[in-house]
N, C-alpha and C positions, 0 to 999 in steps of 0.2 A: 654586756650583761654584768650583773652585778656579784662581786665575788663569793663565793661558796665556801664556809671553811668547814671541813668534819673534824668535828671530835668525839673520842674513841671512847670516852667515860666520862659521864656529867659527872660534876660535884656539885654537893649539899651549900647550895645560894647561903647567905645571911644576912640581915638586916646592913648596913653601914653607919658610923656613928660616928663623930669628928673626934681626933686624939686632943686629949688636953694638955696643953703647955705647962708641965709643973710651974716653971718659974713665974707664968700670969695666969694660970686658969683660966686663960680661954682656948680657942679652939684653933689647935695650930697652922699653921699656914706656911705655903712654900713659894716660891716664886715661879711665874710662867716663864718659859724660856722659849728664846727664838734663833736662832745661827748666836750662840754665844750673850744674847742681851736679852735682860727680861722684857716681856712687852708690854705696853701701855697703852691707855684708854685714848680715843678721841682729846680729851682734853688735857690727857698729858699725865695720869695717874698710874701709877705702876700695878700689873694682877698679880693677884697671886691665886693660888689654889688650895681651898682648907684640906688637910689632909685627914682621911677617914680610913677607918678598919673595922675585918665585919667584928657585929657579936654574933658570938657566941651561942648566946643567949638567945638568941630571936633568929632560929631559921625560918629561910622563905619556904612558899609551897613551891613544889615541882611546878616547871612547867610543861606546858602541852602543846601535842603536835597542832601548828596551824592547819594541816591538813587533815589526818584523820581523829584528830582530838583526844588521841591517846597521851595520857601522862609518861612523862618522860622522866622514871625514876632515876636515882643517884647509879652511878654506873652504866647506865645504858648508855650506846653511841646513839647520837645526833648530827645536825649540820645546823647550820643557821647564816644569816646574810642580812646586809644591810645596805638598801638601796638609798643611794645621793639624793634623788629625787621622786616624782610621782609620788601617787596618791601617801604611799609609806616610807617617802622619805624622810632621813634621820634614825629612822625604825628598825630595831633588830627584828628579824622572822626566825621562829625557828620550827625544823620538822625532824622525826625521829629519821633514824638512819635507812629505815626500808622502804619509807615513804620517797617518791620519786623527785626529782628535783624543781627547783622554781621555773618555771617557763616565763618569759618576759615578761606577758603581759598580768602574769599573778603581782606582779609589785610594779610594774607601770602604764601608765595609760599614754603614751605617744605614738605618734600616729606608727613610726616602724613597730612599735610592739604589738600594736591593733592590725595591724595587717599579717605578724607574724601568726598571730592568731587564728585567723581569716586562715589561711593558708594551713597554716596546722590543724584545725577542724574541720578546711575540704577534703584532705586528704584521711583524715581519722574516719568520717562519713562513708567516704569514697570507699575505704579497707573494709568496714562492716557492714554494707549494704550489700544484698543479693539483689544485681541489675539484670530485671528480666525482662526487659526492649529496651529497642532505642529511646523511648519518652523517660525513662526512668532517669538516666542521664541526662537526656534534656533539661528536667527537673530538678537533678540535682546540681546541674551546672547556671540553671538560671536563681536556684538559690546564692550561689556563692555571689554571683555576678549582682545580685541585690543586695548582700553585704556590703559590697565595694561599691556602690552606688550612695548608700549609705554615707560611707566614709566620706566619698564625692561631695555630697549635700552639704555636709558639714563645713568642710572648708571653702566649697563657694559661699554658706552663709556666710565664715567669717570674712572672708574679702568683701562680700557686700556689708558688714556691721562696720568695717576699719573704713570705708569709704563712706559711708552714713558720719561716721563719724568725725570727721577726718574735710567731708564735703569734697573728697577728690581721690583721687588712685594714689595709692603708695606703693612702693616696692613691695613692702608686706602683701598688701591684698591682690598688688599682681600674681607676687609669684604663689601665693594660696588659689588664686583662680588656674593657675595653670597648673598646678598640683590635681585640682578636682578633672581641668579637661582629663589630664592625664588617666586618674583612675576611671574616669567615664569610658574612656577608650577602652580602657584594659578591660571591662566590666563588660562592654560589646564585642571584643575578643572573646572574652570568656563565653558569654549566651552563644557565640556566633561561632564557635568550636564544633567544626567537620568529623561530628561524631559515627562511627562505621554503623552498617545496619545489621540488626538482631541477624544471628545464623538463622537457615531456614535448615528445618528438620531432613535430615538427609533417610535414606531407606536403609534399613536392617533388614538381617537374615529371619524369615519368617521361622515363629518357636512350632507350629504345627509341622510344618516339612522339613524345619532347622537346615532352611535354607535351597533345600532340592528341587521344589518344586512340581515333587511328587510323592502323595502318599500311596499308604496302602488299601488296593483295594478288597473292602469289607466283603462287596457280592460276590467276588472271584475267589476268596478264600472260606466262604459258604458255600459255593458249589463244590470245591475239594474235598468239604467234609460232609456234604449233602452224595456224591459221588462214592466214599470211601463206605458209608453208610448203609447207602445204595448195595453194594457188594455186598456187605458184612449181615444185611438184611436176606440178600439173593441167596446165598449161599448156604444160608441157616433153611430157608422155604425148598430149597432141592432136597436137602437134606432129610427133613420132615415127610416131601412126598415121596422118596423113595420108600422110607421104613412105610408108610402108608399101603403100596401094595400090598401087604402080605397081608391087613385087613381084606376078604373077602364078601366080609356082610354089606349087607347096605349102607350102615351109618358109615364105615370105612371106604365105601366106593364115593358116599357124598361128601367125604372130609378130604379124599386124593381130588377130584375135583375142583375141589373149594382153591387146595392150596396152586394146582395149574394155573387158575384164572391169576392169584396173588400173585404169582412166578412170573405171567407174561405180565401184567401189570407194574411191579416191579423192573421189570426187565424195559421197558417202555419209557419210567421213569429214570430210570440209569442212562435209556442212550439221552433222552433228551437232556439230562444235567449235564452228558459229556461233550454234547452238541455245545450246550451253552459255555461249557468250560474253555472249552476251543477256541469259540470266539470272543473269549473276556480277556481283559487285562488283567497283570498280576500287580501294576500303579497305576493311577490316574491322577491329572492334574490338580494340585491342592486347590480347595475350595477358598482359601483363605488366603491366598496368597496368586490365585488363577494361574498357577503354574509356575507363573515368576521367579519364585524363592524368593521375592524383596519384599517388604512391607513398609508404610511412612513410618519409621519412630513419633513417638508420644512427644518427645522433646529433643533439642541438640545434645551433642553428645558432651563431656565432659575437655575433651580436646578439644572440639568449636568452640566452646562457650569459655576456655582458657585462652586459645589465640584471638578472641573477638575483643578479651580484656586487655589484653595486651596490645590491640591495635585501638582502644579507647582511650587507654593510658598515656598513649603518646597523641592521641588526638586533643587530650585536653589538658596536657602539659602549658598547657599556657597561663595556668593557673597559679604554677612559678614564675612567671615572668613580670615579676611586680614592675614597673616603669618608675617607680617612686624609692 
């Protein structure tokens, strides 16, 4: 990778201008130096290098982050780097100091950097996707493996372009043909990654019985208070009939009457609610749950569905196993 320097305070760039040689008014010049000997042209001509200083005069404009395009005023820290080769070689890059670092393949395109990449955006995918079956990984693992099939393509074309051209096999387009078996391989590993199957929903504790498998029952505690009633009703009607005797008239012998008939009627309806009482239950088995306590959850729990990524993870670890 290509080397990173930070610095902690830009300064205010300037124009550059050549110094002028008082004594010729032209633009001075110093000698190239090499282990002690200036060095010389192809044909035997000695370099030199004009010597320049900034103006002044003429500041440059700030520059700005290659990344997030933010100007990078005088003082702020930065980094910057300059890669040997690929697409920006020769090329300073630079990015403000919060923005993250170069990843290979931002300044070059060789095939390690294009696979570093591959692999750095499986795994980036991999982190911020919510996988809900096994096809989800399927898919995203036959994504990656179509990357690197990609890459494949590529260098068997060039072994077949260097033998097109060439009218025969070279080293070159051998060992680029066995470069592509290679990632082909790897790319049917990867499709071909013994992924674990989706957790199946396990049973919970039912929220109606929270788990008992027996509620309460509604008609047994309506007879207790259809019973309790009962009494409070009976006992109020005894009451009434007795003060009733001391009426002697008629409308008073027809109202002690009245209230007799209500007393045994009552009294009728009392045993039978206590009949019923006796023979009911004070629970019965939850309707929602038939008794059980267990119920199927909606979905896996948060611990299944953490040990199932964990056992995916290492299923399709092969996705670091570059051969190349």
């Amino acid at each position: 990778m290509a080397k990173i320097t930070h610095v902690k305070h830009a300064q205010q760039r300037y124009e550059t201008v050549p110094v002028i040689d008082p004594e010729t008014g032209q633009p001075k010049q110093t000698p190239v130096m090499r282990n002690g000997k200036q060095r010389m042209t192809k044909r035997g001509k000695p370099i030199f290098m004009t010597v320049t200083i900034n103006d002044k005069t003429k500041p440059l404009p700030n520059r700005k982050c290659g990344k997030c395009g933010v100007e990078i005023k005088v003082g702020d820290p930065y980094k910057h780097t300059s890669p040997k080769s690929g697409p920006y070689g020769g090329r300073t890059l630079y990015r403000c100091e919060s923005c993250p670092n170069w990843q290979v393949w931002e300044y070059s395109s060789s095939m390690s950097a294009r696979l570093a990449q591959i692999q750095h955006e499986a795994w980036e995918t991999f982190d911020n996707t919510t996988f809900e079956s096994q096809d989800d990984v399927t898919s995203w693992l036959e994504d990656v493996a179509s990357q690197v099939r990609e890459l494949a393509e590529e260098k068997e074309e060039g072994a077949q372009n260097i033998e097109d051209g060439f009218g025969h096999e070279t080293q070159m387009s051998e060992e680029l043909r066995e470069t592509a078996e290679q990632l082909s391989q790897w790319a049917d590993d990867i499709e071909g990654a013994d992924v674990p199957d989706y957790p199946e929903v396990e049973e919970v504790d039912c929220e109606q019985c929270d788990g008992a498998g027996q509620v309460e029952n509604e008609e047994h505690t309506q007879l207790i208070e259809d019973v309790e009633a009962d009494k409070t009703h009976l006992h109020s009607l005894v009451k009434q009939w007795v003060r009733s005797w001391a009426d002697k008239t008629d409308l008073g012998v027809e109202i002690s009457k009245k209230l007799k008939a209500e007393i045994q009627m009552t009294k009728n309806n009392l045993r039978s609610n206590i009949e019923a009482l006796e023979n009911s239950e004070e629970e019965i088995d939850c309707m929602e749950c038939e008794g059980t306590g267990q119920v199927e959850g909606e979905e896996p729990t948060e611990e299944q569905i953490s040990e199932w990524l964990d056992g995916v993870r290492d299923a399709v670890s092969v996705v670091d196993d570059c051969p190349v």
